[in-house]
LOTITOR-289527 format. One record per residue (C-alpha): residue in one letter; y, x, z. Coordinates in steps of 0.5 Angstrom, whole numbers. Example, Ala and Ser with C-alpha at 12.3 -4.5 7.8 and 13.67 -1.06 7.14 Angstrom:
BEGIN
  code      v      u      w
     A     -9     25     16
     S     -2     27     14
END
This chain:
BEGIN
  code      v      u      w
     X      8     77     16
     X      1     77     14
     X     -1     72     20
     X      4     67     18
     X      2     67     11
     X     -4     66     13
     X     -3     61     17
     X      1     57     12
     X     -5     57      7
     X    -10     55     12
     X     -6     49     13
     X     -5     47      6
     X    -13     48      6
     X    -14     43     12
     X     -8     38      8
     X    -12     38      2
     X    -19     38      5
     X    -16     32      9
     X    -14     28      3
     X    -20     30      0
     X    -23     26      5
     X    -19     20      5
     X    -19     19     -3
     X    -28     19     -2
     X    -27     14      3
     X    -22     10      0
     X    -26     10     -7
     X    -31      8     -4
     X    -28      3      1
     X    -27     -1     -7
     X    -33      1    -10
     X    -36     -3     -5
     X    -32     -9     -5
     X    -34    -14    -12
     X    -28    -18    -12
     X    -24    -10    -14
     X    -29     -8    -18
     X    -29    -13    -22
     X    -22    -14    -23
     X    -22     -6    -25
     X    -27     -9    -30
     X    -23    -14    -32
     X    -16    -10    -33
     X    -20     -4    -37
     X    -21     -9    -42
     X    -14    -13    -43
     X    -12     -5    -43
     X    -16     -4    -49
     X    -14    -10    -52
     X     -7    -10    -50
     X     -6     -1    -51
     X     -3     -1    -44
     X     -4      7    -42
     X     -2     10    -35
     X     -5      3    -33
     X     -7      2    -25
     X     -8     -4    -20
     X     -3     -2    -15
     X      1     -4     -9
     X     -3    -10     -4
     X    -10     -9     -8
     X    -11     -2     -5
     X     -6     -2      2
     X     -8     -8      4
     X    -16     -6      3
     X    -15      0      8
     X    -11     -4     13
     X    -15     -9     13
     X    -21     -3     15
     X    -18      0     19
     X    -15     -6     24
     X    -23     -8     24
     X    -21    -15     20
     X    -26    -18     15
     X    -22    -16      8
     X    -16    -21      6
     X    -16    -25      0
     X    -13    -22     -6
     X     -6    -26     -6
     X     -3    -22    -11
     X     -6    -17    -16
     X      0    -12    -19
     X     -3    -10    -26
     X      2     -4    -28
     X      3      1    -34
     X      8      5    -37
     X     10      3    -45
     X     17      6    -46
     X     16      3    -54
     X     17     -5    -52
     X     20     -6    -45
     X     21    -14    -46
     X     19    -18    -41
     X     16    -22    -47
     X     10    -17    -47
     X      8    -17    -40
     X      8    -25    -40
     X      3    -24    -47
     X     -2    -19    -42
     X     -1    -24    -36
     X     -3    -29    -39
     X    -10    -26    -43
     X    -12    -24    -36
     X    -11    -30    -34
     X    -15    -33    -39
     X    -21    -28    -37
     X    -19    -29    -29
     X    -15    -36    -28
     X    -17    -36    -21
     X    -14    -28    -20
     X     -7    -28    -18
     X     -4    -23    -24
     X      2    -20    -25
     X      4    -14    -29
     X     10    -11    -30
     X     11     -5    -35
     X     15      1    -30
     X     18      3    -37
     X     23     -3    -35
     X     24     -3    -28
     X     30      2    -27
     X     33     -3    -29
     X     33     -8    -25
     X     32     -4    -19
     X     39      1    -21
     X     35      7    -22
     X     35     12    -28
     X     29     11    -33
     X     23     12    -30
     X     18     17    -34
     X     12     16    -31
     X      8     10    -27
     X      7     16    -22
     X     14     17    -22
     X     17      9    -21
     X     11      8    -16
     X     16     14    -12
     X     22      9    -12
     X     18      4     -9
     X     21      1     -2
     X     14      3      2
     X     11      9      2
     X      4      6      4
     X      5      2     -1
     X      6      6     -8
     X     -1      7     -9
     X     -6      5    -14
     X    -13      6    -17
     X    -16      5    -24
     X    -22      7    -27
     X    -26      8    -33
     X    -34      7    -35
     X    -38     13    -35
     X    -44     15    -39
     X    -49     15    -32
     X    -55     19    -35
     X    -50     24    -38
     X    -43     24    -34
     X    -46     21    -27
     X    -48     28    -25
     X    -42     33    -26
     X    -37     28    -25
     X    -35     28    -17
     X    -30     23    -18
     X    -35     18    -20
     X    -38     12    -16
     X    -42      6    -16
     X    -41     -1    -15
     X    -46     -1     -9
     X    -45     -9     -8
     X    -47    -11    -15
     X    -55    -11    -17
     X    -58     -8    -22
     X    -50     -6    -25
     X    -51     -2    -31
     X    -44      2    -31
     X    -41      8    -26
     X    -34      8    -26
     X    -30     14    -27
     X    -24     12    -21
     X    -18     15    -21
     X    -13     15    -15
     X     -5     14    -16
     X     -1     16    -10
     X      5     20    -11
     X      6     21     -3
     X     -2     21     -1
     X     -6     18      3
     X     -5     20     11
     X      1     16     13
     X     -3     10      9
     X     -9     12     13
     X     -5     14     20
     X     -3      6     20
     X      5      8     18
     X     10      3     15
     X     14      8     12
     X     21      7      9
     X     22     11      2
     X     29     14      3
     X     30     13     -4
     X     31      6     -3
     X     35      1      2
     X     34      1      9
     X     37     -6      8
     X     31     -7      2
     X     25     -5      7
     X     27     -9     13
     X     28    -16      9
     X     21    -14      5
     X     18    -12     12
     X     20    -19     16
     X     18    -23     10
     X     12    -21      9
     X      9    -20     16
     X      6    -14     16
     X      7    -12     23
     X      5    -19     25
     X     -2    -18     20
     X     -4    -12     23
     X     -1    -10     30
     X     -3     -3     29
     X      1     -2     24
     X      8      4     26
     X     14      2     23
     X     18      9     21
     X     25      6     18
     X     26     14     17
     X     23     20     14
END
């Protein structure tokens, strides 16, 4: 009984250690690429202005980055960029519009969208969401509900004892590190094994037509389809 408790544990310390190793290489996989960082930077400031907490760049702005990597292609144009949050005090569409349109007055040539998860169960026929964690769970790909979002750092004083900061490597004489935080409620390794995974809390009927329009498989044809967990 012993062995087999030890086993278990040292099987959930190699799981660890592998995510560990995923979220280093995916921060800085961002971290290199300008065009994110600069949009983190953007977002962090409409989150200041506009008081958007559990903010993240979600969805594409990371997946695609990875698949992209790992398919050896130089990395896609960012066609769309999910800005999401969670604010359960006013969930009209209204205020998304407001956020949306500051960005695009920071960024217009960005293609932003934002959406307060504290709204989507409704559309989407679900309970009450009550976190953005917990409404990236609800999403139709598994790959796909995954973000980032950072804040800056003092370098001189935080840049040696916090592990999860980087610096933008593609940016000269850039003054700020950014302090990334990963969200991902189902982890990184079927993102990194090239899995397009079905979340059996969603329609199978919802992740087919999403898969045949958005031509993922055709995009990157390493991908593995997984219509079931």
């Amino acid at each position: 009984m012993i062995h087999v408790l030890n086993g278990a544990m040292n099987n959930v310390m190699d799981d660890a250690m592998c995510e560990a190793e995923l979220k280093h290489r995916l921060l800085k996989w961002i971290t290199q690429d300008c065009e994110r960082v600069r949009a983190l930077e953007l977002a962090l400031q409409c989150a200041k202005v506009h008081s958007m907490p559990q903010w993240c760049l979600a969805a594409g702005f990371v997946r695609n980055l990875v698949w992209d990597r790992l398919n050896g292609f130089e990395l896609s144009p960012l066609n769309d960029i999910d800005l999401i949050y969670f604010c359960p005090l006013d969930i009209s569409p209204e205020r998304d519009l407001v956020i949306e349109t500051y960005l695009n007055q920071l960024a217009p040539e960005l293609p932003w969208s934002v959406k307060n998860q504290a709204r989507m169960h409704v559309r989407n026929q679900d309970m009450a969401y009550t976190s953005c964690v917990d409404a990236m769970s609800y999403w139709p790909e598994l790959e796909t509900a995954v973000g980032v979002s950072y804040q800056v750092v003092d370098t001189e004083s935080d840049n040696q004892t916090k592990t999860g900061t980087q610096t933008c490597v593609g940016m000269k004489n850039h003054p700020a590190s950014y302090d990334i935080e990963l969200v991902a409620p189902f982890g990184l390794n079927s993102l990194f094994a090239l899995k397009l995974s079905a979340n059996p809390k969603r329609s199978l009927i919802v992740f087919d037509h999403r898969v045949e329009t958005k031509g993922w498989l055709t995009r990157y044809p390493l991908l593995e389809c997984c219509r079931t967990s």
